[in-house]
C-alpha positions as CSV (number, residue, x, y, z in Angstrom):
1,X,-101.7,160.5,-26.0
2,X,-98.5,161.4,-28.3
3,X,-95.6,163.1,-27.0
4,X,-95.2,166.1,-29.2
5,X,-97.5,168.4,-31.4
6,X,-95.7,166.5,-34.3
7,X,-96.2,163.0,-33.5
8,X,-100.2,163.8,-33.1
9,X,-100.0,166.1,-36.5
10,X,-98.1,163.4,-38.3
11,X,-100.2,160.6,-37.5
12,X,-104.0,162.2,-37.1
13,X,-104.1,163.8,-40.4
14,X,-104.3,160.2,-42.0
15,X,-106.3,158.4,-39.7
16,X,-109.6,158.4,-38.0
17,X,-109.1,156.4,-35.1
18,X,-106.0,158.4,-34.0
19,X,-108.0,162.1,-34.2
20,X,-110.9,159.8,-32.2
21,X,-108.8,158.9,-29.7
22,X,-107.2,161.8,-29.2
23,X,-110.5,163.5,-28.4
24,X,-112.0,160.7,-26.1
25,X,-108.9,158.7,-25.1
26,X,-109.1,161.2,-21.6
27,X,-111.3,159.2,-19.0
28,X,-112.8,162.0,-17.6
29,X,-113.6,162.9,-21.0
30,X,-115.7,160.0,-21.2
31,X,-117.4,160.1,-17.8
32,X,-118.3,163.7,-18.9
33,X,-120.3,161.8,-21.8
34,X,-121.6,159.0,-20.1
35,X,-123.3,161.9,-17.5
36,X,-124.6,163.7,-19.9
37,X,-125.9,160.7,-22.2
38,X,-128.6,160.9,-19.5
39,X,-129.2,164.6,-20.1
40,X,-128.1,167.7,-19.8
41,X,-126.7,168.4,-16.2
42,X,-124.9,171.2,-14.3
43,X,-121.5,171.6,-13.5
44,X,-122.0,171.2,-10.4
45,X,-123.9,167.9,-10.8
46,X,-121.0,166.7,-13.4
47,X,-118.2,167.1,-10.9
48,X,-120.3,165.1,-8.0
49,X,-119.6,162.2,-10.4
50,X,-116.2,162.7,-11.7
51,X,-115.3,162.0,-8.1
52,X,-112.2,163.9,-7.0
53,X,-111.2,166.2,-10.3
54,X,-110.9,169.2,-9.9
55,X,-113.1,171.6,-10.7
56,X,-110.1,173.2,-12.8
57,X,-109.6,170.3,-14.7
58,X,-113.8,169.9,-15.6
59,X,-114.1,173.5,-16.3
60,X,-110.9,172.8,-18.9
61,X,-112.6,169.6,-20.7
62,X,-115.5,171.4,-20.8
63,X,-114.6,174.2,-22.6
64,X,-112.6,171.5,-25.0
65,X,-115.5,169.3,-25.5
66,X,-117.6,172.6,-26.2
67,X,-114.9,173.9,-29.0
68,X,-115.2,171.0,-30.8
69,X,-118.8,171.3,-30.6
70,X,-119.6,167.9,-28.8
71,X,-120.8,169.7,-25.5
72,X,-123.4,173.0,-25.5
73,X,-123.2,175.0,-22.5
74,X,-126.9,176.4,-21.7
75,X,-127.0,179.5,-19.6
76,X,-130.4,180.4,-18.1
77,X,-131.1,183.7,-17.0
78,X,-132.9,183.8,-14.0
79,X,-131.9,184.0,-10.4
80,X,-129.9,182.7,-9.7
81,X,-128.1,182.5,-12.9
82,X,-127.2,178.6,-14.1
83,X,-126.0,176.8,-16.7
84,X,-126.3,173.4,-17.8
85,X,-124.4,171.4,-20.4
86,X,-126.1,169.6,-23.3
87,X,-124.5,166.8,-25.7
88,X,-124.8,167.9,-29.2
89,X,-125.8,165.5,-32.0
90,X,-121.5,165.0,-33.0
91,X,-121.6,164.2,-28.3
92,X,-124.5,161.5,-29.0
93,X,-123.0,160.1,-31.8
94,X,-120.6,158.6,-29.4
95,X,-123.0,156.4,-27.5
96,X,-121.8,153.2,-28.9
97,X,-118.1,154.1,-28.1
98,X,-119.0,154.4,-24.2
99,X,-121.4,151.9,-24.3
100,X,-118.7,149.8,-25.8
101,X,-116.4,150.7,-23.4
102,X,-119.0,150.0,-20.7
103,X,-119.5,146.7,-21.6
104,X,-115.9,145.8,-22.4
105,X,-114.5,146.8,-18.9
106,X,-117.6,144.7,-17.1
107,X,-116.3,141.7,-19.1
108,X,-112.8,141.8,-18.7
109,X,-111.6,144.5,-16.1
């Protein structure tokens, strides 16, 4: 991650990988992802699998991951009310990153 708001400005407006990685670079990030690669899933189901984050820090990546339009958040009305979160087209485009990433921490880690 950079340090300051200036660093990240500076280097992200040039280059791809940097604004990337800045988006996904957070692990939790990805295991949000990978879950919902498999379909869409409640929060409650999500934080099962995250494995010790609080629910503070999903309900902040989720409302991230949902402003930059990677994540949908479905709310059905019935009783009692639920929602469910959905990976966008921009979320499944990054299959082969965590698939990637998968396959590289198997090999080497």
């Amino acid at each position: 991650m950079f340090r300051t708001k200036a660093q990240q400005k500076k280097i992200c407006t040039n280059c791809p990988i940097a604004k990337a990685s800045d988006l996904v670079g957070d692990s939790v990030v990805l295991i949000i992802i990978r879950e919902l690669l498999n379909g869409s899933k409640r929060f409650g189901k999500i934080h099962e699998r995250l494995g010790g984050v609080s629910t503070r820090t999903l309900t902040e990546k989720l409302k991230r991951l949902e402003n930059q339009k990677i994540v949908i958040r479905l709310e059905f009305k019935e009783k009692p009310p639920h929602v469910e979160y959905v990976l966008t087209a921009k979320g499944k485009g990054l299959k082969k990153v965590v698939h990637a990433l998968s396959e590289y921490g198997e090999k080497f880690l």
